[in-house]
C-alpha positions as CSV (number, residue, x, y, z in Angstrom):
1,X,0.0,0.0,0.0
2,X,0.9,3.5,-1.0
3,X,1.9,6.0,1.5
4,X,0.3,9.5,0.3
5,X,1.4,12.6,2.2
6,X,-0.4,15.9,1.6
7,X,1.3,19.4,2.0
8,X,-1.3,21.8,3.5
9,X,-0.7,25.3,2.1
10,X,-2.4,28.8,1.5
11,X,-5.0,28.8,-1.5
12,X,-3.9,32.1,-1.8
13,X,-0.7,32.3,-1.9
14,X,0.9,29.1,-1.4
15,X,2.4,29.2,1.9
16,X,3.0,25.9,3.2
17,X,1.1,25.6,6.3
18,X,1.5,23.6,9.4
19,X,-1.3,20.5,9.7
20,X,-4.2,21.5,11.5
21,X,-3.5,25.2,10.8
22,X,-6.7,27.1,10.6
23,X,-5.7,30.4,8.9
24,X,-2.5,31.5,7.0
25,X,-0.1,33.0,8.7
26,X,1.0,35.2,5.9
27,X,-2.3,36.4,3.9
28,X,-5.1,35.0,6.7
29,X,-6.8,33.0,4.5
30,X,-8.7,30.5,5.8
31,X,-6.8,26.9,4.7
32,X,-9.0,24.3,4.0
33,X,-8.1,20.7,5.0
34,X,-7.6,18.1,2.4
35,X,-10.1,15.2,1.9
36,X,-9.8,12.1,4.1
37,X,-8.5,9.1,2.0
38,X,-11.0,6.2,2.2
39,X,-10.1,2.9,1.0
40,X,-14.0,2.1,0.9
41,X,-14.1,5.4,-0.9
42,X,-12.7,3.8,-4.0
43,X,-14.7,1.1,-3.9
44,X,-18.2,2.8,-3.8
45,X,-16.5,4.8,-6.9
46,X,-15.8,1.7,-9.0
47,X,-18.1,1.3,-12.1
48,X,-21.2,0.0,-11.7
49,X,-22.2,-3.6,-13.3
50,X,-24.4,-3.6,-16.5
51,X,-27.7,-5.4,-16.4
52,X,-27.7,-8.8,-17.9
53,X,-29.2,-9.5,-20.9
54,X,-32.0,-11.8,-19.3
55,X,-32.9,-8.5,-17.3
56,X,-33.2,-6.5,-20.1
57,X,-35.0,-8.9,-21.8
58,X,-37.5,-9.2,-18.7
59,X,-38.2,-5.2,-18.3
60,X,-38.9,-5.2,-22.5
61,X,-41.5,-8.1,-22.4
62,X,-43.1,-6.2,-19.1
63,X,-42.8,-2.8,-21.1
64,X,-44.6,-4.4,-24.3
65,X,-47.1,-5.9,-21.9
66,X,-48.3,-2.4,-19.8
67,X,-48.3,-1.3,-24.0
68,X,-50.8,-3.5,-24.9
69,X,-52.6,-3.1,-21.5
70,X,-52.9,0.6,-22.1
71,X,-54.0,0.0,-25.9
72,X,-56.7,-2.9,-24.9
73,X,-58.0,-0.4,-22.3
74,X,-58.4,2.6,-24.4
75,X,-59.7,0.9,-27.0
76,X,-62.4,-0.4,-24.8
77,X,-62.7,2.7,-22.9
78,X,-64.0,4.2,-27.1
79,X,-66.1,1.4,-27.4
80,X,-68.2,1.3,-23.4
81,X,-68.3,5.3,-24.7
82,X,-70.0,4.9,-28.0
């Protein structure tokens, strides 16, 4: 595992600054703290699986059958109406 060391310093003008320093001590900017490294970080960020083809080929034949659902049930929704 990889060692990673972060230098804290000024935004504003690049002072390096102590860790844990609130403001610089040159310019008074406030110095915002690096990120936290998370191992389980880079886990939630790793691509996500694609759906398997016998999913897809489930939500089509459910899409197809709320299609013809929706067409049988207007269609009989014109003829109750006439």
């Amino acid at each position: 595992m990889e060692t990673v060391v972060y230098v804290w310093a000024c935004s504003n003008c690049h002072v390096r600054a102590d860790p844990g320093q609130r403001f610089c001590r040159r310019c008074g900017t406030a110095i915002v703290p690096p990120p936290p490294i998370d191992e389980e970080q880079a886990e939630i960020l790793a691509p996500a699986a694609s759906p398997s083809r016998a999913s897809r080929l489930w939500l089509l034949l459910l899409a197809v059958i709320a299609l013809l659902f929706l067409a049988l049930g207007g269609a009989a929704a014109l003829v109750l109406a006439n």
